[in-house]
C-alpha positions, 0 to 999 in steps of 0.5 A: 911572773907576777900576778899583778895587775896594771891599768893600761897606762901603767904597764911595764912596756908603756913606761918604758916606751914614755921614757924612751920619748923623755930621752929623745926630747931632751935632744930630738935633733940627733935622730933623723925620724924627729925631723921635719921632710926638710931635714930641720929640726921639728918644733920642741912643743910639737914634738911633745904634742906628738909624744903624748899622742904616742903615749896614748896610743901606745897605753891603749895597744893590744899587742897581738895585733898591733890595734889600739882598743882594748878586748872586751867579751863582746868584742874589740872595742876601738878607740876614736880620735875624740878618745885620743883627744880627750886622754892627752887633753889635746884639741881634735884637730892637735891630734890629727897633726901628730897622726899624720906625722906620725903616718909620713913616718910609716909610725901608724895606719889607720883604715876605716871600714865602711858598711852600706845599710839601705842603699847609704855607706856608713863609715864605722870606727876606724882600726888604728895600728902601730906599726913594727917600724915605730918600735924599731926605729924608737929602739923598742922593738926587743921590749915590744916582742916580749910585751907581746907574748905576754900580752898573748897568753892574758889574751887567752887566758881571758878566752877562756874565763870569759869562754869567748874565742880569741878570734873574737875577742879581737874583732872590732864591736862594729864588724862582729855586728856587721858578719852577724847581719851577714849570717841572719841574712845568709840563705844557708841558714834557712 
């Protein structure tokens, strides 16, 4: 193993998974989860709109917990769908079109929490993840598992240089806020 370090684009399992989408566009016909409900081919440039969302998505994946974001010592820090926007250079509206593709095909979920401050819900950052499915159905469920225990020993190495636990580390921002408004506000703490 080597102690090199990559940006999230550049990681070995990222490179990979973007060949893996060069492969399937050069015939995307010959793969059943590529077509549209119909069972016609989906558009060429779609397609390519939806392998770039993918790649992003797949670039910023911490792989423990499937959630795209990256770690920090203060906690997960989710990305948005204007972060994914502006890292493929697609328009909002191109990327919620490949979202929901790709959630028809059980590829991603995306859940958003919601917090009620003085009587009005607020919607937080919604936790986007990949499923195990896209993985499998892309052939890369193998790769994934290794990419994944990798990923599972920086994670704790990271705990402990920054001696934050893990638990913690993997939290989003917004819901450690949240837990922590909870602990101030609880009775037992008096």
């Amino acid at each position: 193993m080597s102690d090199r370090r990559f940006t999230r684009r550049e990681r070995p399992f990222a490179a990979m998974h973007r060949e893996r989408w060069q492969s399937l566009l050069r015939d995307p016909s010959k793969h059943v989860y590529l077509l549209s409900d119909s069972g016609k081919t989906t558009q060429r440039q779609f397609l390519r709109d939806i392998a770039m969302v993918m790649d992003y998505l797949v670039s910023e994946l911490e792989f423990r917990t499937r959630k795209v974001g990256v770690a920090t010592q203060r906690g997960f820090l989710l990305r948005t769908w204007a972060n994914v926007a502006e890292g493929t250079g697609l328009p909002v509206w191109r990327v919620k079109q490949c979202v929901s593709f790709a959630k028809q095909r059980g590829w991603l979920t995306s859940t958003q929490p919601r917090h009620n401050e003085n009587g009005q819900w607020y919607g937080l950052a919604s936790i986007k993840r990949i499923s195990e499915r896209y993985f499998t159905d892309l052939g890369l469920r193998g790769a994934f598992h290794k990419a994944k225990t990798a990923a599972s020993e920086t994670i704790k190495q990271m705990a402990i240089r920054t001696g934050v636990h893990v638990r913690y580390l993997l939290t989003p921002i917004t819901l450690l806020r949240k837990f922590a408004r909870r602990h101030d506000q609880s009775p037992l703490k008096r």
